[in-house]
N, C-alpha and C positions, 0 to 999 in steps of 0.2 A: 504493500500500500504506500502511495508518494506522499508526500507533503510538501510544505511548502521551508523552505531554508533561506533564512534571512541573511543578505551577505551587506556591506556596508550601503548598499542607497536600493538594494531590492528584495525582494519576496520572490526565490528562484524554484519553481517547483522540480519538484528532488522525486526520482526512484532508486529505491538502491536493494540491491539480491545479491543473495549468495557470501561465503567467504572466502579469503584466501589475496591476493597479489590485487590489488585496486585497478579498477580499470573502470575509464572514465569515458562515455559514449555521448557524441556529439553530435547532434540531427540536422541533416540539411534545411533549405528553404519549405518553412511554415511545420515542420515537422515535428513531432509530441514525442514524448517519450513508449508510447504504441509503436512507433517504428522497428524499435530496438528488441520487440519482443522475443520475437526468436533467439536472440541473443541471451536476454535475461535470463529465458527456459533454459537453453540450451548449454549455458557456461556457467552458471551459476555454482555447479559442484566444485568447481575449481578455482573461482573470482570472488571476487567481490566486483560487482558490476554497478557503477554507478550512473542512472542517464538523468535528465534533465531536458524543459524546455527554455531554450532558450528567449529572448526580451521578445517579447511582442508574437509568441507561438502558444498556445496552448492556455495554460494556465498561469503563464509568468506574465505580467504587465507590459507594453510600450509604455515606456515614459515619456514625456517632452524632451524636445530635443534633437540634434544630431544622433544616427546610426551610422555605426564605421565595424567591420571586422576586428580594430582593435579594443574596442568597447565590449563585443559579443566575449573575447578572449578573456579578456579581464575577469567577466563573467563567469567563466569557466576555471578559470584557476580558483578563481573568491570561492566557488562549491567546493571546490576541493580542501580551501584553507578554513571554511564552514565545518566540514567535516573533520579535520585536525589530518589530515591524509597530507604527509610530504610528498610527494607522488607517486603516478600513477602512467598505466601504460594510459596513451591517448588514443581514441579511436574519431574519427570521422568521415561523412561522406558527402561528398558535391559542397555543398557551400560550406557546411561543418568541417568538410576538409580542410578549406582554407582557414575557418577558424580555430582548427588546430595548428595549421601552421604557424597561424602565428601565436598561440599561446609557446608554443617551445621557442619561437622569436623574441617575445616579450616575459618569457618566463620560465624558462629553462630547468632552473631548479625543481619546478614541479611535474618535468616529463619523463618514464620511465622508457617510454618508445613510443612511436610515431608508425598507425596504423592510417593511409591514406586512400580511400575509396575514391574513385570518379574525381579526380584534383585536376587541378590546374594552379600554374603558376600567375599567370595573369589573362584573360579573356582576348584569346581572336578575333579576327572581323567574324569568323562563323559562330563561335559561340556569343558572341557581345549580339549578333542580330538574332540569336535565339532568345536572348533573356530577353532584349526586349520585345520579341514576338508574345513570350510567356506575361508581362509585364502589361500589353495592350491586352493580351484575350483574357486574363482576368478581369478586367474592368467592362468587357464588352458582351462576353459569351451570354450566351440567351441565359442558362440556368448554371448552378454549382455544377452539376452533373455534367452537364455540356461542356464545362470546363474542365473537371478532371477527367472526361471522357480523351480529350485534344489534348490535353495536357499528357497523360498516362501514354502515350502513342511515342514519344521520345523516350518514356522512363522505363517502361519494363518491357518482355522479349513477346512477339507473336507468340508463340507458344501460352504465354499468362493471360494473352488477351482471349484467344480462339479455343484456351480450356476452360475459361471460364473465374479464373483466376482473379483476374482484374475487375471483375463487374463484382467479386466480391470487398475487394480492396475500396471501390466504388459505394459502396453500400455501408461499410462502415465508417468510411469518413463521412457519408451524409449524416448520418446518425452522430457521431462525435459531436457533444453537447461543448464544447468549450472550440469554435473554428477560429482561425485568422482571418481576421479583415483583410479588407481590398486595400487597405493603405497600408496597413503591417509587411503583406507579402509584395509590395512593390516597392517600402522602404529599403525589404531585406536583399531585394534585389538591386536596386540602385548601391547598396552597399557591396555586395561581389563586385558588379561592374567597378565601382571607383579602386576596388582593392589589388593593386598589383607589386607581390612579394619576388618577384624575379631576377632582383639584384642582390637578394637577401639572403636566396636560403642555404644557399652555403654554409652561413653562421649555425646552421640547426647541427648539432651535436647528436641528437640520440636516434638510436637505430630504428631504421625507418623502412619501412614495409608498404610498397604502393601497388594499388591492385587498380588495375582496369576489363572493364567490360567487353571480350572483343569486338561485339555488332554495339556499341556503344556510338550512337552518335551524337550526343551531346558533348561528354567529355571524351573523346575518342582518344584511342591508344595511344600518338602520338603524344598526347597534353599531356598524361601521366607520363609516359615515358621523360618527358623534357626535366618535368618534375623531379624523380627518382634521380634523374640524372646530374643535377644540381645540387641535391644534397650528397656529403662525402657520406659513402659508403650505404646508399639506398640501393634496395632492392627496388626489383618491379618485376611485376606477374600478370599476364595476361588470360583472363577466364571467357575460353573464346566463344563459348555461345550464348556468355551471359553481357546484357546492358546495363542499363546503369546502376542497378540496387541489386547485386547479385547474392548482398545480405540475406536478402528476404527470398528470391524465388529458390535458392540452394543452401539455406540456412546451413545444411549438416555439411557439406563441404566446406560453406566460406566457415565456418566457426572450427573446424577441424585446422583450415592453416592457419589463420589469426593464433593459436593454442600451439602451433607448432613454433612460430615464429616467437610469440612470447615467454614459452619454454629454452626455446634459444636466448634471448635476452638474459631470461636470468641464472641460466648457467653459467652465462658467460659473467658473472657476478655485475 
């Protein structure tokens, strides 16, 4: 059961399962901490799995003011120093990606490893015309439905759509009593768009594990690849018939490497 965890100017709603080596889960754009389910279930015997929504998702507040990626960051280390957790391996995906990036940027001391789903380092002309494609058709599309119907078509694989899969994913975000507003999920995107860590991440020190979707066309292999490749000593793996949340459609595979990879981490002390 979540709650809510107060860190110095907010009220951050908090899940946390399981014990064992903290690991800290970080939800892309508009995403709740439901994202991470699989996750929770599935690693729990062996983590301590921490997720959270982050400003302006879920059950956490927009406050007034400027949104920047390093504000969401801040955010994310403060749950961890809420919790008294020196740190923790870091996981993220699509936009949470980058706001893990730059918590190990701006915070170092609190990262045990660096898990990076669907990243980029800074937005292309292909991907900057999709956010703002994502960015108009929230504000226009006839129904919610209609919008995650067009929306879901970049995010997860034929196969989720044409089994049925997706129309339940559909069903339960309609239902979901606590959504994001039209200005929250365009703030949080105008924040990706202005964020770009590509002369930086070099400076990231901890072992870093970058996963891409192969038939991913949003953050598509190359973007990952660029990524891993910038930080000294990233890995990168390509999960070739999965798009962009390969979390959720292959739960028992993606949570089997993430587990291998952080079993490495802390052998290696």
């Amino acid at each position: 059961m979540g709650e809510h965890i107060r860190t110095s100017e907010l009220d951050i709603w908090t899940e946390q399962v399981g014990e064992g080596a903290p690991v800290l889960l970080i939800g892309g754009l508009g995403d709740t901490v439901e994202s991470w389910q699989f996750q929770l279930d599935g690693l729990a015997d062996r983590y301590r799995l921490i997720a959270f929504d982050n400003r302006g998702a879920g059950r956490t507040a927009m406050p007034e003011g400027p949104l920047s990626v390093e504000l969401m960051a801040d955010d994310a280390a403060a749950v961890l120093w809420a919790l008294d957790i020196p740190s923790a391996h870091v996981v993220g995906f699509s936009g949470g990606s980058i706001v893990a990036q730059e918590v190990a940027l701006r915070h170092p001391e609190v990262v045990r490893s660096l898990v990076l789903q669907s990243t980029w380092s800074t937005m292309d002309r292909y991907l900057r015309s999709w956010a703002r494609f994502v960015r108009w058709l929230v504000a226009v599309a006839p129904s919610e439905r209609a919008f995650l119907e067009g929306f879901f078509l970049d995010i997860y694989t034929p196969r989720s759509h044409n089994d049925g899969t997706v129309d339940q994913i559909i069903d339960e975000a309609l239902a979901f009593p606590h959504k994001q507003s039209v200005e929250s999920v365009q703030r949080h995107i105008d924040a990706f768009m202005e964020h770009d860590a590509s002369d930086r991440l070099s400076a990231i020190a901890a072992p870093t594990l970058v996963l891409s979707g192969g038939i991913d066309t949003v953050t598509r292999p190359s973007l990952c690849r660029a990524v891993a490749l910038q930080i000294p000593g990233g890995l990168f793996e390509v999960l070739e018939d999965e798009a962009h949340q390969p979390f959720q459609e292959m739960p028992d595979v993606w949570n089997a490497r993430v587990d291998a990879f952080w079993r490495d981490v802390e052998n290696q002390g």
